[in-house]
C-alpha positions in Angstrom: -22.3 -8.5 13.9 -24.6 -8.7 10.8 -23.9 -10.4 8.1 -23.0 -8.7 5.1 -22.2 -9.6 1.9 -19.1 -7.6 1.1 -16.4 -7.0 2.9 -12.0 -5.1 2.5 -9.5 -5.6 4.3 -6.6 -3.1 4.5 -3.7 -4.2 6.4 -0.1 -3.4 6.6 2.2 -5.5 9.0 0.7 -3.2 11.9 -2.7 -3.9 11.7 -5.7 -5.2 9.9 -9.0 -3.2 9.2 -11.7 -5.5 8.2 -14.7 -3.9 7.0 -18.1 -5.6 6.1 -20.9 -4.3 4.3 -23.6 -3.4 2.2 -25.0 -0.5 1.2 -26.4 0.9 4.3 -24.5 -0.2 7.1 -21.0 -1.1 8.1 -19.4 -3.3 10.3 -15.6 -2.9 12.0 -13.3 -5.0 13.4 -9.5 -4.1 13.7 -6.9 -7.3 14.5 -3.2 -6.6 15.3 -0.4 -8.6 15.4 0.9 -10.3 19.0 4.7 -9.4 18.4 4.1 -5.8 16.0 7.1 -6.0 13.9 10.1 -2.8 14.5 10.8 -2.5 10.9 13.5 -5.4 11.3 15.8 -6.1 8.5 17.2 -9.6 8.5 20.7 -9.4 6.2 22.0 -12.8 6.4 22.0 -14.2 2.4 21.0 -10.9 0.8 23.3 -7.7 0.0 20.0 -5.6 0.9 18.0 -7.1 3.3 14.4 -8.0 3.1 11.7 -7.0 5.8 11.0 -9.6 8.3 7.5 -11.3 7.6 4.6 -11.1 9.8 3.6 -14.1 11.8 1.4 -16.6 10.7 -1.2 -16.1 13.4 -1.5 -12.8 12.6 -2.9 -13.4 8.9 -5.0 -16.7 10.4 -6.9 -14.2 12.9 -7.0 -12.0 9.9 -8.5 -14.7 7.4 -10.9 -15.8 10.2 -12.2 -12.3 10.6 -13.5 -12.0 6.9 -13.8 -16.0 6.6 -18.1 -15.3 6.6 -17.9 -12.6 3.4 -18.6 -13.8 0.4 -16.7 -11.7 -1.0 -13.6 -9.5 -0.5 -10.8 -7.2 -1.7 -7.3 -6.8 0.0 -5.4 -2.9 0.4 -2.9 -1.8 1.5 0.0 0.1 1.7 3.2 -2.5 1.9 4.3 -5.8 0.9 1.5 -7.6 3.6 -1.3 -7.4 0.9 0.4 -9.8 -1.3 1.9 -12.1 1.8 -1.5 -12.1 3.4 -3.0 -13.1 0.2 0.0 -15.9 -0.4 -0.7 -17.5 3.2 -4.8 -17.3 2.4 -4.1 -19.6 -0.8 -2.0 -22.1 0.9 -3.6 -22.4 4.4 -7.3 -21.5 3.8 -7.8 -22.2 0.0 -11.6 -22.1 0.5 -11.5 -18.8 2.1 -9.1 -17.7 -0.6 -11.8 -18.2 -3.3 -13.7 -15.5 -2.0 -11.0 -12.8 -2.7 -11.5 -10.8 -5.7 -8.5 -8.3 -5.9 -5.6 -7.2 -4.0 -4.5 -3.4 -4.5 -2.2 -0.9 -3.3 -4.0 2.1 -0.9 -2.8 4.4 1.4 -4.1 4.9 4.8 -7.4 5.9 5.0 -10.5 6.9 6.9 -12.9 4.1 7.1 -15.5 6.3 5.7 -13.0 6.8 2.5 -12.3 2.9 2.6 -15.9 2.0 2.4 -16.5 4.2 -0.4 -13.6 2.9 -2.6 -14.6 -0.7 -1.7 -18.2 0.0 -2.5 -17.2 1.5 -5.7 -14.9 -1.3 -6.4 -17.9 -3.8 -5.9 -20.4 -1.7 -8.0 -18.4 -2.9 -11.1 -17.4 -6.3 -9.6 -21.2 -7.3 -8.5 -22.1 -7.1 -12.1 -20.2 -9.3 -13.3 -20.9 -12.3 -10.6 -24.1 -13.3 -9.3 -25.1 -12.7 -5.7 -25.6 -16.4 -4.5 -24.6 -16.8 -0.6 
């Protein structure tokens, strides 16, 4: 793969899409989870429920895939943008300092991903300088 810059990551407790770039190429690579969750609910100590969290190897392999951008946002549809970005700040702090924003996103084409990450970094790049 080359090395580029930039990179987002969308991910729901499914899968992860990570996407490097720069402006004239692009670079996939999609990680899953071993065990997919089946939209388990554990009840026990809450009236409602809460969704069961995704394991943590899933957001290490994850956080390894993006670990070489220097920077990166986070989308997504569900609550595994703001867990993914909880375990990055307590297991890979380093890693974590490369993350810019989190956001919510629906599912998109990676075509329509790149160009809402691009655009996101148009704005972003001027404000930080582009040391590697």
């Amino acid at each position: 793969m080359t090395h580029h810059y930039h990179a987002v990551v969308w991910i729901d407790h499914h899968e992860a899409r990570i996407i490097h770039f720069n402006a004239d190429a692009a670079d996939e690579e999609l990680v899953r989870p071993a065990h997919p969750p089946r939209h388990l609910h554990c009840k026990v100590g809450s009236a409602s429920g809460t969704h069961q969290r995704s394991e943590p190897e899933y957001y290490r392999a994850v956080a390894e895939a993006v670990s070489d951008a220097a920077a990166f946002i986070v989308v997504g549809p569900s609550t595994a943008k703001g867990e993914f970005k909880a375990w990055l700040e307590a297991k890979m702090p380093l890693t974590a300092k490369h993350l810019l924003a989190v956001a919510a996103a629906p599912r998109m084409t990676d075509g329509e991903l790149i160009a809402k990450a691009r655009q996101y970094f148009r704005g972003a790049d001027r404000m930080r300088p582009q040391i590697e």
